[in-house]
Structure formats: structure tokens, C-alpha cells
C-alpha positions as CSV (number, residue, x, y, z in Angstrom):
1,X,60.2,-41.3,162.0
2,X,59.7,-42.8,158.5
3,X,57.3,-40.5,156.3
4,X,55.3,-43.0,154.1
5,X,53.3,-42.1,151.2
6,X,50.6,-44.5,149.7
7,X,50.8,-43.8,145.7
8,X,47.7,-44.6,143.8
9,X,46.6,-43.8,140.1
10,X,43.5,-43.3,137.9
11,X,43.7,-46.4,136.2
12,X,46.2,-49.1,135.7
13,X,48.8,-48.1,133.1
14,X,49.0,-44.2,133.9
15,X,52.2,-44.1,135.3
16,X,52.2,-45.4,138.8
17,X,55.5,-47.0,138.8
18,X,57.3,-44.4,136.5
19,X,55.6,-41.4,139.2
20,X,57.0,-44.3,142.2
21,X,60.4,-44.1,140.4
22,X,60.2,-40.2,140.3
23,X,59.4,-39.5,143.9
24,X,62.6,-41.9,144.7
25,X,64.8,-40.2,142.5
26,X,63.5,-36.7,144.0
27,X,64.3,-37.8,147.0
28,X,67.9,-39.1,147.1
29,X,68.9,-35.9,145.4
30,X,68.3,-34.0,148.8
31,X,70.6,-37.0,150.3
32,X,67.1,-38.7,152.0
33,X,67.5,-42.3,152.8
34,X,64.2,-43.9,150.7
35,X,62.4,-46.9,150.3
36,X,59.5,-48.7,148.6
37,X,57.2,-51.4,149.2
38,X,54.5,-52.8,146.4
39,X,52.1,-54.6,148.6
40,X,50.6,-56.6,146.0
41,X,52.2,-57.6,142.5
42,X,50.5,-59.3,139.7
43,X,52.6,-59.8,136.3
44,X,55.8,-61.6,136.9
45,X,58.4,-64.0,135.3
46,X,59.5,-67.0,136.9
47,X,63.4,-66.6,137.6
48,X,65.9,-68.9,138.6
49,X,65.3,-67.6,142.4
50,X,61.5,-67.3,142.1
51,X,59.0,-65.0,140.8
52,X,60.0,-61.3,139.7
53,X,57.7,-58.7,138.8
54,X,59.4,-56.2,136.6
55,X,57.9,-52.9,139.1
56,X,58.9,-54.3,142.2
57,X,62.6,-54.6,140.3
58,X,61.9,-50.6,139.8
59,X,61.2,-50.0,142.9
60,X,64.1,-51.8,144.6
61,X,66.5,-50.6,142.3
62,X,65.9,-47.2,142.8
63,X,65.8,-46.9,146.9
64,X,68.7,-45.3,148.6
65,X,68.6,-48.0,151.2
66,X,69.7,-51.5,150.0
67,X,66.7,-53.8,150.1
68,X,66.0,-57.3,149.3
69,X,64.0,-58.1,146.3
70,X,61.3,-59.5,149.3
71,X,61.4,-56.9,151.6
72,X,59.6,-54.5,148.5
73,X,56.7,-57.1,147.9
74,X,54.1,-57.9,149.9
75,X,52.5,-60.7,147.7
76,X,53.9,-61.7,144.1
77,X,51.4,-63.3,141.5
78,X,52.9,-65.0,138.1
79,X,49.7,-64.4,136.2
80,X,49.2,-61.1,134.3
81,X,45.6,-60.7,135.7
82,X,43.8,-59.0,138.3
83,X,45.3,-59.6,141.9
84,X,42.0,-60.8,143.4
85,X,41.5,-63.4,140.3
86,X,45.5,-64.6,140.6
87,X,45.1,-65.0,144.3
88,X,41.8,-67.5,144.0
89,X,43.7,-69.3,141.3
90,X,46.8,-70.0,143.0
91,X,44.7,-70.5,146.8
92,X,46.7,-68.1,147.9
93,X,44.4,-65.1,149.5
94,X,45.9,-61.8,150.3
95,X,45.7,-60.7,154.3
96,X,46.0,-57.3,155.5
97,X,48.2,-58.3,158.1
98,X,51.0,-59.9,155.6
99,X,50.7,-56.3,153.9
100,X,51.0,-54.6,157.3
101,X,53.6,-56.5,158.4
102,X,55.6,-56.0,155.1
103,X,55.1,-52.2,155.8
104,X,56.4,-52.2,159.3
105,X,59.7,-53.7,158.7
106,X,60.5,-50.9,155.7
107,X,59.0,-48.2,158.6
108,X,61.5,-50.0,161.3
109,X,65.0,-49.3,158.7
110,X,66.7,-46.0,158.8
111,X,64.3,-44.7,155.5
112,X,63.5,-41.2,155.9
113,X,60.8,-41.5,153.2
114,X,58.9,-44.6,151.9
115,X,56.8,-44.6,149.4
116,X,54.3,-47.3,148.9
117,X,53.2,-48.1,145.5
118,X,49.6,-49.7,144.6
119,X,48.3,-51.6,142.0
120,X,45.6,-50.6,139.6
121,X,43.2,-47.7,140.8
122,X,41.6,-47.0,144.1
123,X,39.1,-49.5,144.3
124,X,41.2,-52.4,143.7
125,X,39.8,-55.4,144.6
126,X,41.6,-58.1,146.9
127,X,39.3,-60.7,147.5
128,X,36.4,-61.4,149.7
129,X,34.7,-58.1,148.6
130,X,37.9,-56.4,150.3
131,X,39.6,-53.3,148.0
132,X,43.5,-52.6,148.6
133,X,41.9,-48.6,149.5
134,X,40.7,-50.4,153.0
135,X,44.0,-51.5,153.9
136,X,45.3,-47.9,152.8
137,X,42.4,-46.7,155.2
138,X,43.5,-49.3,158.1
139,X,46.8,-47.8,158.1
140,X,45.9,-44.3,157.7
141,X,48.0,-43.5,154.7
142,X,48.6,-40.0,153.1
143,X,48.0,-40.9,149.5
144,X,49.6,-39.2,146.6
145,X,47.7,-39.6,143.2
146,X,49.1,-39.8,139.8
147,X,46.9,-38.6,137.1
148,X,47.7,-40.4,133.7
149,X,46.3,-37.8,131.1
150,X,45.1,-39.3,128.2
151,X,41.0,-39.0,126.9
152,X,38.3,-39.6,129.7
153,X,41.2,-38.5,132.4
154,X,39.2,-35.6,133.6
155,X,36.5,-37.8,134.8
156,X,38.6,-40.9,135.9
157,X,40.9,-38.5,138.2
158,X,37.9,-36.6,139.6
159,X,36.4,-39.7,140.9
160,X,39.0,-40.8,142.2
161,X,40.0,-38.0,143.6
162,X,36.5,-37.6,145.3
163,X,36.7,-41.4,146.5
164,X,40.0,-40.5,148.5
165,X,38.5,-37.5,150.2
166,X,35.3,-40.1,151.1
167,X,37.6,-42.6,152.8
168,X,38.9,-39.8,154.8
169,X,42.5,-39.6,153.6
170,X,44.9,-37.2,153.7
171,X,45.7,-36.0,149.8
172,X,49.4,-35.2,150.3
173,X,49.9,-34.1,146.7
174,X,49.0,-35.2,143.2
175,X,51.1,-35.3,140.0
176,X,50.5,-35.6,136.4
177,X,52.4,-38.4,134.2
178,X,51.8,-38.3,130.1
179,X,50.9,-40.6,128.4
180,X,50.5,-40.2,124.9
181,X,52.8,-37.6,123.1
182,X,50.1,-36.2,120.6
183,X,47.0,-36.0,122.9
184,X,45.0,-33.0,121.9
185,X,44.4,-30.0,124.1
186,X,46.9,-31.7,126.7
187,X,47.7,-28.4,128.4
188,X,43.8,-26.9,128.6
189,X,43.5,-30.5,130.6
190,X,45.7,-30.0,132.8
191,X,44.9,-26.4,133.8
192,X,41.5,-27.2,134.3
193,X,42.9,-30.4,136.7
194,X,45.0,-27.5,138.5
195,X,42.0,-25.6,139.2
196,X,39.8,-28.5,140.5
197,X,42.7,-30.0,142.6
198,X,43.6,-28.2,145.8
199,X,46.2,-30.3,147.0
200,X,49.9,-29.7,146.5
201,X,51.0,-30.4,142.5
202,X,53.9,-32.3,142.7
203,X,55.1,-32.1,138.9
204,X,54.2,-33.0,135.6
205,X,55.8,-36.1,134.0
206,X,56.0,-35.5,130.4
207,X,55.5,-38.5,127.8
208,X,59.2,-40.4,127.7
209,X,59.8,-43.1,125.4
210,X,62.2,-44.8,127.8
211,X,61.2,-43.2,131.3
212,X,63.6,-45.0,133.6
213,X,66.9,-43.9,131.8
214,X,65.2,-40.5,132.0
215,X,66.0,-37.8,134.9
216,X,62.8,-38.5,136.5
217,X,63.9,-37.0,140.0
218,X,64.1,-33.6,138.0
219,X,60.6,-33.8,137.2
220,X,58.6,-33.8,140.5
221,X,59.2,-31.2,143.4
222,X,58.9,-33.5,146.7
223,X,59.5,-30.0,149.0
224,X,55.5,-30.4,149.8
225,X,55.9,-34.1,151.0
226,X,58.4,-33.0,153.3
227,X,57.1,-30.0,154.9
């Protein structure tokens, strides 16, 4: 049975994709079979084949099993705008059961692990006062969350850490990706994260000027996720 991890971050820009990346990496060191699935894209360049969002190219390059560009993204949006916004621009609105459906063919390969990556924060919305958390909550996902630390983190990941526990899902573990190199009092933030979180810490992602020709697997332990 395919374990599958909903990933979700403080904000947008904290490291969702890089943390996504990570996790992947971690997990085809210990030989796992992975996958990924972006259930809704916004951002992406029109190619010669179609539209092509720059995570979901992340994402599919760095699963063990060999995926289609379309089997990783549930809904793909060329405007660099909020999801809900692209989809009542383009008339095209975004269903839970396209998302679920996407999900259930990655959970019907041979992946071991799949980790699904979300766009924005929690609350994202989708359209027709839906948020993206509701579909996380349909499908009952344990949700990893990735703490980009940079000033006003503290309160950013604490709400939204509190919002998870409300919707009555499982925290599997949280990690902690840096953002700027310089921040002041970095490490005093992140103890006093360690002792408000009481969920499994995954790892700490320190600030990489090029992340994705880093190590990133070595960063994060995944034994946790597994157990």
C-alpha cells in the first residue's frame, strides 16, 4: 500500500518544492520506489507540447518511478496568479474529483511513498469559497509542514500549524527550510519552533543558493514517515 504524504507550507515561497524535492531524494536513497503529484499548478510557460510549470518539472524529475509530465499535475494554469483567480479567468474551475482521481492513479503504480505537494499555504483557496485544505481533509491526508524561517515565521507556522490540528489531520512530521542566509537569531527560532512542535522534525534545510544541484536527500531524515 502506497504511503502518501500531503506537504504544505507557511506561505508561498518557503520552500515547499525544494522540502518536496528533499523528501524524494530521502527516499530513493533507502531504494523506495516514490512519486509526486502537484494537484494544482499556477505559473507556467507555454511549451511546444503545452503548458509546463517549472515545480511539477521538479517533481517528476526527481521520482524513482518514471512518470509522465501529466500524471504529476492535477490542473496546470499559465498565469502567475492565484489558482482560484487563474481558474475563473480561463472558465476552467478546479473539481475535487479531477484532484482525486489524479491521486488514485499515482496510489494504483508500484510507489512505496508519494508525496503530494500543495500550492501556497493551508487555506488556499480554489474557488466557490472551497480551500485546497478541504480536499486534503476529503482524502484524509497525513500532512507534513515546511516552515520557511524568515521574520514573522513564528507566527505564520503556529497558525498554521493550529489550523491542521483543527481540520483533524494527522501531523506526520514538520521540517524547516531557510530562507535567507543572514536572518538574525535564526537558531533561537528554531529551538523555540522545536519546543512548540511535537510532531516528528524531519530536518532542517539550510539556505542553498542553488538547492536542486544540492544533496537535499541528505538533509531530511524520512525514518519517521516510514515507521
Amino acid at each position: 500500500m502506497t504511503k502518501t504524504f500531503f506537504i504544505t507550507g507557511t506561505d508561498t515561497e518557503v520552500g515547499k518544492t525544494v522540502s518536496t524535492v528533499a523528501l524524494l531524494r530521502a527516499a530513493n536513497k533507502q531504494g523506495l520506489l516514490t512519486a509526486a503529484y502537484k494537484p494544482v499548478a499556477s505559473g507556467c510557460d507555454l511549451m511546444e507540447d503545452g503548458l509546463c510549470n517549472q515545480d511539477v518539472v521538479m517533481l517528476q524529475k526527481n521520482t524513482s518511478l518514471h512518470l509522465a509530465y501529466d500524471e504529476v499535475v492535477g490542473y496546470c494554469f499559465e498565469p502567475h496568479i492565484a489558482p482560484h483567480i487563474a481558474a475563473e479567468e480561463t472558465g476552467v474551475p478546479i473539481e475535487f474529483d479531477v484532484l482525486s482521481e489524479g491521486l488514485n492513479r499515482l496510489r494504483e503504480t508500484d510507489a512505496d511513498v508519494l508525496f503530494v505537494e500543495g500550492a501556497g499555504g493551508w487555506r488556499l483557496p480554489v474557488g466557490h469559497g472551497h480551500f485546497l485544505s478541504d480536499w486534503v481533509r476529503h482524502e484524509d491526508l497525513p500532512v507534513i509542514l515546511v516552515i520557511g524561517v524568515k521574520l514573522g515565521c513564528m507566527n505564520h507556522a503556529m497558525l498554521t500549524y493550529e489550523a491542521i490540528q483543527r481540520d483533524r489531520l494527522r501531523i506526520a512530521g514538520w521540517c524547516i527550510n531557510q530562507i535567507h542566509p543572514g536572518m538574525s537569531h535564526y537558531k533561537a527560532n528554531v529551538e523555540t519552533l522545536k519546543s512548540l512542535i511535537s510532531e516528528p522534525f524531519l530536518g532542517e534545510i539550510p539556505y542553498l543558493a542553488r538547492p536542486f544541484e544540492s544533496d537535499l536527500g541528505h538533509y531530511l531524515d524520512i525514518s519517521a514517515l516510514l515507521a
